[in-house]
C-alpha positions in Angstrom: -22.0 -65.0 -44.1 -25.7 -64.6 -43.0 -26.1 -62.7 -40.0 -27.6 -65.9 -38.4 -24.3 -67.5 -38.7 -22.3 -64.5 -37.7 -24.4 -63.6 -34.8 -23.8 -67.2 -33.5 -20.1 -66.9 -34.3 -19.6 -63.4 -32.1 -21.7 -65.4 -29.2 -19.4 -68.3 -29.5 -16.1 -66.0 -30.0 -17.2 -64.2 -27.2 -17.2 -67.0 -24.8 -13.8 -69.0 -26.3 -12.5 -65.3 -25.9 -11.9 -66.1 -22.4 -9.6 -63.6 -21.4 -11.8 -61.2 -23.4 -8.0 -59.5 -25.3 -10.1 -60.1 -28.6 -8.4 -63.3 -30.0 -8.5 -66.6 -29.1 -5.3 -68.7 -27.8 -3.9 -71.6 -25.7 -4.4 -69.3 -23.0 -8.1 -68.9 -23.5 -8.8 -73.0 -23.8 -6.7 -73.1 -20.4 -9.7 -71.0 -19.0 -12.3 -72.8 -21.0 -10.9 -76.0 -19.3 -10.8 -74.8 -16.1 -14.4 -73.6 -16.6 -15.6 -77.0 -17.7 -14.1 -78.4 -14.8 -15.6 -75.8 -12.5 -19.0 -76.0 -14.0 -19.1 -80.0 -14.2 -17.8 -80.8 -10.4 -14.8 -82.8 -12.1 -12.1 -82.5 -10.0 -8.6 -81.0 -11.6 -6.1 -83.4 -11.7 -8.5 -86.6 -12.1 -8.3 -88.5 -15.2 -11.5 -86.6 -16.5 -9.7 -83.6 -16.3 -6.3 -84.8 -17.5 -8.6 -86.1 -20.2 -10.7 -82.7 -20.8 -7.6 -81.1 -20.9 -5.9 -83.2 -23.3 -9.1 -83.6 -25.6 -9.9 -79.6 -25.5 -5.6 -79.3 -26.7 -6.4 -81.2 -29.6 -9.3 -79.4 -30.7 -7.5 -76.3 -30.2 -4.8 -77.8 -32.5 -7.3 -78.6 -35.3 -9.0 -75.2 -34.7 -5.9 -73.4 -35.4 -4.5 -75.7 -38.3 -8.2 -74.6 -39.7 -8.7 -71.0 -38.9 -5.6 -69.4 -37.8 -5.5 -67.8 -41.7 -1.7 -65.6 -41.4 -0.4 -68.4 -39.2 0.4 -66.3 -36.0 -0.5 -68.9 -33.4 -3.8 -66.7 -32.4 -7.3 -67.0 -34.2 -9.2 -63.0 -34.5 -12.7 -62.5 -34.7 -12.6 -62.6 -38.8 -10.4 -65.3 -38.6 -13.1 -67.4 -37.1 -15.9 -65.9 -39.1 -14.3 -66.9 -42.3 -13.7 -70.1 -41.0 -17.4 -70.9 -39.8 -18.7 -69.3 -43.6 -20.6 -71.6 -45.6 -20.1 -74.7 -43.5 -22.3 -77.5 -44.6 -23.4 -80.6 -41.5 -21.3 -82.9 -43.8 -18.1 -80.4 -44.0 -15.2 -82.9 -42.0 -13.2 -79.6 -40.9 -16.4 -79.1 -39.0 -17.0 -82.6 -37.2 -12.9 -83.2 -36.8 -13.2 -79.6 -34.7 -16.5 -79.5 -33.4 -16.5 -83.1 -32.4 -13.7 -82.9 -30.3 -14.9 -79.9 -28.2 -18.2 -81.8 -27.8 -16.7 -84.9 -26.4 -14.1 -84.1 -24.4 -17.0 -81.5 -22.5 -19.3 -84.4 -22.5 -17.3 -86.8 -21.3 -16.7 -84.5 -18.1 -20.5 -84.2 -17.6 -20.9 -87.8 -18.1 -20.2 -88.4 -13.8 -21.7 -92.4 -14.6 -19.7 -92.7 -18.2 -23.3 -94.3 -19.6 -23.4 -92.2 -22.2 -25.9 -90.0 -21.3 -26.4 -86.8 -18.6 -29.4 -85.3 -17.0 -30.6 -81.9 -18.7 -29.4 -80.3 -15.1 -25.8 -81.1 -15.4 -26.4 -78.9 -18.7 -28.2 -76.2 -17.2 -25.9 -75.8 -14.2 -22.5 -75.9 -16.6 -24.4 -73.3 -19.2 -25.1 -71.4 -16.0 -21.4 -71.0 -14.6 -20.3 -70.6 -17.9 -21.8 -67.1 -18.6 -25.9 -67.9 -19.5 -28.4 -66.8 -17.4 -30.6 -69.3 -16.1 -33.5 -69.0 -18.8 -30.8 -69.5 -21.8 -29.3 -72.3 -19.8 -32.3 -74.0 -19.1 -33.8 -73.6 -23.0 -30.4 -74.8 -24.1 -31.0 -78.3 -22.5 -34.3 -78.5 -23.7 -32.9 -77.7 -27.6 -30.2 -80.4 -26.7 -32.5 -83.4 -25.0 -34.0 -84.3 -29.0 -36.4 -86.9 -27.3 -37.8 -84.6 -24.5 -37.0 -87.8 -22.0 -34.8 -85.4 -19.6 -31.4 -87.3 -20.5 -29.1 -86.0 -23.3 -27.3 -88.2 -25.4 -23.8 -87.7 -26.2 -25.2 -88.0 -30.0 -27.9 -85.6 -29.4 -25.3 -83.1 -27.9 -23.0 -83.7 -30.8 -26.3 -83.0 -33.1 -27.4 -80.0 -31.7 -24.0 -78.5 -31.9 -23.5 -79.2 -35.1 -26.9 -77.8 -36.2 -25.9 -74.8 -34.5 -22.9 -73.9 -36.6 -24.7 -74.8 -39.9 -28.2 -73.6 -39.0 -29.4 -70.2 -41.0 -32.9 -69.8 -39.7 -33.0 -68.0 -36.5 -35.7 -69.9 -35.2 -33.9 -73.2 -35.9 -34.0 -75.3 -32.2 -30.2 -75.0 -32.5 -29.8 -71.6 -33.0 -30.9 -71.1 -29.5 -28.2 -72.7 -27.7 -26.6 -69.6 -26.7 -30.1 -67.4 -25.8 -32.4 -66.2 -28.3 -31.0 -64.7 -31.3 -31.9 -60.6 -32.2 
């Protein structure tokens, strides 16, 4: 795996882990949900995030059918390495996955359902989800493709997936989670 790839897989492991026991689990997308929900002003128990909730469940299903290698129910840090090695933009493990994550966390930040949220909502749900404010605020600039402030729940889904195929560290994507070392 090149140490592009792997560098953005810790980052990524690192903030699914959150718990932090060193594996990911339904436990861990409870407290990514509850995050999301935090960081996007949905309120728990709205359809949102009955939605969010149901949405992230599903992608934790296809993540696990995907990457849980020995079957144990939990996914390790190699586990999702292997998984994320060699993925190519066209792989459909990696849209079925990533594309359900993506929605179902743009979907909450989407307060007006049009399709489209300001780079703020970004910045402030990056922000409450672990990146300081610099990372946070260059991540919504790498995900707003047109520059026009808004960020398109296709532009969102692009940028994600050009950050889990992406080998050059100075790819726009591979800056989603703060600058890579």
């Amino acid at each position: 795996m090149p140490d592009v790839i792997q560098d953005k897989c810790d980052r990524l492991f690192a903030l699914y882990d959150a718990d932090g026991n060193g594996h990911l689990d339904h436990e861990d997308v409870k407290i990514m949900v509850n995050r999301i929900l935090i960081g996007t002003n949905v309120p728990a128990g709205s359809p949102k995030a009955t939605t969010l909730q149901a949405d992230y469940d599903a992608w934790w299903q296809a993540l696990l059918a995907h990457a849980d290698i020995n079957g144990d129910g939990v996914i390790t840090r190699d586990e999702f390495r292997a998984t994320m090695t060699g993925l190519s933009a066209d792989n459909p493990a990696l849209h079925g996955t990533v594309r359900k994550a993506v929605d179902a966390v743009f979907t909450a930040l989407d307060s007006d359902d049009d399709n489209a949220i300001p780079a703020a909502a970004l910045v402030a749900m990056f922000t409450r989800g672990g990146l300081n404010q610099d990372d946070a605020a260059e991540a919504a600039r790498v995900f707003d493709l047109d520059g026009d402030g808004t960020i398109t729940r296709e532009e969102y889904a692009t940028r994600w997936l050009d950050f889990f195929t992406a080998d050059d560290p100075e790819a726009p994507a591979s800056r989603i989670l703060g600058k890579l070392s």
